[in-house]
N, C-alpha and C positions, 0 to 999 in steps of 0.2 A: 426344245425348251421344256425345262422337269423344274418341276418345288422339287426341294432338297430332303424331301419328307415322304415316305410311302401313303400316309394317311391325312387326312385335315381331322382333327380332331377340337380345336378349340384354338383361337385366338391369344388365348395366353402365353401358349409354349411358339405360337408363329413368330420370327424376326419379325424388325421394320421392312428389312429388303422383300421378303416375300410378300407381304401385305402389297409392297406397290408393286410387287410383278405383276398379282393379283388385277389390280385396280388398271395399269395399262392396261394390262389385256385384256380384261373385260368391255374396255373404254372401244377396242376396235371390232371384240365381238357383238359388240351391238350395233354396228353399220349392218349385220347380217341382219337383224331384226325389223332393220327397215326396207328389207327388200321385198320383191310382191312375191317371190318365191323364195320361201325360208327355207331353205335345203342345201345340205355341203355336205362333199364326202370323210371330212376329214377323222370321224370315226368310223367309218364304214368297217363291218366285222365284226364289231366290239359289241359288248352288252353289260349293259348296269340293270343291277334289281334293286330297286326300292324295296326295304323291309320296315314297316310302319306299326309299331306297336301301339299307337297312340294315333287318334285322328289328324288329317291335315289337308286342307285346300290348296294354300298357295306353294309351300314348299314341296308338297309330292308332287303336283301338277307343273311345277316349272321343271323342277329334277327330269320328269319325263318329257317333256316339252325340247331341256335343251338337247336330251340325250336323241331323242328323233331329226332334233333341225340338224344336228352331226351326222345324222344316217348309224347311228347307235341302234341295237335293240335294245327297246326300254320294256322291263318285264315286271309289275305292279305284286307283290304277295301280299293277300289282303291273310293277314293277322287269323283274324277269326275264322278263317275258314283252312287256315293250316293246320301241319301237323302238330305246332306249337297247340294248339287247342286239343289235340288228345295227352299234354305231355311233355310234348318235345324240349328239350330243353334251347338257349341260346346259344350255345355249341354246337350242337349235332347240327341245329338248322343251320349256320353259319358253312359247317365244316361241308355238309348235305353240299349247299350252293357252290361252293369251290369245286368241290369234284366235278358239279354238271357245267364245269368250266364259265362260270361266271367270271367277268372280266372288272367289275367294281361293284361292291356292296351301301348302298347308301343307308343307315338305320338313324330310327327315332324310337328313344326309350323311354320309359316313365324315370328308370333305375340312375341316377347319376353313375356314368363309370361306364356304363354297358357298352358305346362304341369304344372307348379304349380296351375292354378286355375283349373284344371282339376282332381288334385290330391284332392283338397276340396271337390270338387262336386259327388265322388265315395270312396268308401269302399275299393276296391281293388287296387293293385299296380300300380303307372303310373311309366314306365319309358321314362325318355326326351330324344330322339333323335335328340334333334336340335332346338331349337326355337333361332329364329330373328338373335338376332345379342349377344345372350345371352352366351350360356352353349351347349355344345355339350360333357356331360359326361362319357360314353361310350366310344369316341374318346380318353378323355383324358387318362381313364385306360387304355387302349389300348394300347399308345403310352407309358404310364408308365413301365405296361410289358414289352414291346421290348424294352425300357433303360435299363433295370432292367438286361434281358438276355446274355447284352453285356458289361455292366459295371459293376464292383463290388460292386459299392456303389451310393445312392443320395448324400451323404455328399459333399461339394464342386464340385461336377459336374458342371462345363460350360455348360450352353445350350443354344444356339441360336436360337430365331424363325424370320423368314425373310418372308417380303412378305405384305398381306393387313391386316393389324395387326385391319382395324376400324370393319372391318365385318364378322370379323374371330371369331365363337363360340367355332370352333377346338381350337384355339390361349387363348379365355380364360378359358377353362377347363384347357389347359396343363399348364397353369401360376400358375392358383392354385394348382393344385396336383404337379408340378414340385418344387413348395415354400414349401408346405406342407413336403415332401420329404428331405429339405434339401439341393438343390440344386441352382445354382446362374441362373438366366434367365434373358438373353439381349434380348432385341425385336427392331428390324434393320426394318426402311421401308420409304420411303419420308413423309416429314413434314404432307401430307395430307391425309396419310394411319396410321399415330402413334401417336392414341390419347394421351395428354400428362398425363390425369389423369392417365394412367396405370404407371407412376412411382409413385405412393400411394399405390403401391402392393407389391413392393420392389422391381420390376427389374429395370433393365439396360437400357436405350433408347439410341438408335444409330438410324444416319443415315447415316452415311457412310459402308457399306458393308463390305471391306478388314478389318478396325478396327474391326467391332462383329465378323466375321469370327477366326479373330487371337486367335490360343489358344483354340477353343473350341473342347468340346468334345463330341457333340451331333448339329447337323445343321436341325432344322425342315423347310422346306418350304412350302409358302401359295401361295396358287394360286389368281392372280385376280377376285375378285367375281366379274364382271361387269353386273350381271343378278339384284346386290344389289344397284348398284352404281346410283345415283340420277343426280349428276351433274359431271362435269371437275377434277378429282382429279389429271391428270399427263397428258404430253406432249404429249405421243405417246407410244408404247408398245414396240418399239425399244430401246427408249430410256432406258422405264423401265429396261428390258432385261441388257441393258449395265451397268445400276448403281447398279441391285438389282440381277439378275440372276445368278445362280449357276452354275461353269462350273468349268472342271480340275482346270486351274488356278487360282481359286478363294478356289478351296478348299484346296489346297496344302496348305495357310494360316492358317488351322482349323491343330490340332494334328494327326498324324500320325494313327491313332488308332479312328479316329474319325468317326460315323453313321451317314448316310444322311437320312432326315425322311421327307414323304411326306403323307397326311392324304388322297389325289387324291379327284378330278380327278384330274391327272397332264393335266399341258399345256405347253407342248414340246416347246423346244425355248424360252419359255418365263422367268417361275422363274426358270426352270431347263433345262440343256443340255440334249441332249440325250446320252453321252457316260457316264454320270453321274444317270442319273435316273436308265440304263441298268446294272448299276457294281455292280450287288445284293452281298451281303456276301456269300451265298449261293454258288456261282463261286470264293469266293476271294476276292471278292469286299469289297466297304464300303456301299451300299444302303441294307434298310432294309423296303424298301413298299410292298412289297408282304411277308413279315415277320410282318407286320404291320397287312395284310389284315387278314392274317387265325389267329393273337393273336387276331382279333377283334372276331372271331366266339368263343374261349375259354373264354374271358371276359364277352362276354353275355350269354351265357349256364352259366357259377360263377352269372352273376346278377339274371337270371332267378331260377337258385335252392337255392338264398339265400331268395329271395322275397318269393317265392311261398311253401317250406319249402318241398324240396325235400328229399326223399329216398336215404339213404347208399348206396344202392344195384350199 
């Protein structure tokens, strides 16, 4: 079993049928996860490099995570200490790792576009971790799964995503696969975080919080990207906090039965409380981010053995 596709590149151009290939098989890669020894040969030989232009915890640590529990070689190029740092352009390093027979390239770029024209310039698989202010694909299945786990249906699903809607890549993978799926999506953020073109996608724009809140049945939160931000977008973080931030009372407004979803890093205080981010399901709760994190190690072990054309076994 192959996606139809040499690369995952972004959620937009994915079918619906691949997204649920995706999502089954993720669904039985994670019975691996629960065993006391994580180990399968089913990419044994194989090696994926992580190419990380930009920092990351949870996504380069799963990428390598799933590619070892496969019996992959998982080979980490830390940015700054490459040749890219004398120079090198994203070509030559790209073209560089093909030849030393690299078998999947995974990259994160500040540049939107950079894993598409890296997918030109190689033979082998790219998958996007993340460029500019583009697609963050990976995230999006991710988060799909864990809807998936806890609702019975995309059909009419309300889902909410709150927060910096302009610089959020997380924000637009899960608008595509969340449309794609079937489901209705409001995007809640002040006038200078919610760009207006995304109601050409089909969702919802809100800026008032308690209205998108009302009724839903999925609440994602984004965090301030201020590492991206250029100029003045808001008053003060306080303020943010008061208009946009997620806390008991503000959720009570969302349906009874409703998931709180954070892609992290969180920023305590700020889009989310702390006796809200801490109320995992897992205890009873409604938060599913650390349900979020280990569906991310299952979803990329499913991308990695569908690109690379892994073994039954």
């Amino acid at each position: 079993m192959k996606l139809k596709r040499k690369d995952v590149l972004g959620l937009r151009e994915m079918e619906r049928g691949e997204i649920e290939m995706v999502l089954d098989s993720a669904a039985r890669f994670k019975e691996i996860l629960a065993r006391p020894v994580k180990k399968v040969p089913t990419l044994r030989g194989r090696s994926m490099i992580t190419l990380f232009y930009e920092n990351s915890t949870r996504t380069r640590t799963s990428f390598e995570l799933a590619a070892k529990i496969m019996s992959a070689e998982a080979i980490n190029i830390a940015v700054a200490q490459s040749s890219s740092a004398k120079g090198e352009s994203l070509k030559d390093t790209l073209l560089t790792l093909q030849a030393l027979s690299a078998d999947c390239v995974v990259i994160r770029h500040p540049n939107a576009g950079a894993p598409h024209l890296a997918a030109r310039l190689v033979d082998i698989p790219i998958i996007n971790a993340g460029d500019g202010f583009h697609e963050h694909p990976t995230q999006g299945l991710l988060d799909l799964l864990t809807i998936r786990e806890h609702k019975s249906t995309f059909e009419g699903l309300n889902v909410t995503i709150i927060g910096d809607l302009l610089h959020s890549r997380v924000a637009r993978s899960a608008i595509w696969g969340l449309l794609k799926m079937g489901a209705n999506v409001t995007l809640c953020g002040p006038h200078t975080l919610l760009p207006p073109e995304f109601a050409a996608t089909g969702a919802r724009l809100e800026t008032n919080c308690d209205a998108a809140v009302e009724g839903a049945d999925v609440i994602m939160m984004l965090r301030l990207q201020n590492e991206r931000m250029d100029g003045v977008y808001l008053p003060g973080v306080r303020e943010y906090s008061a208009l946009y931030g997620l806390n008991a009372r503000r959720l009570a407004k969302a349906k009874p039965d409703a998931i709180v979803m954070h892609p992290g890093p969180i920023n305590r205080g700020v889009e989310i409380a702390d006796d809200v981010a801490d109320d995992e399901t897992s205890r009873g709760g409604r938060t599913v981010i650390l349900q979020q994190v280990q569906n991310g190690v299952a979803v990329r072990m499913t991308l990695l053995y569908l690109l690379l054309g892994g073994s039954e076994e």
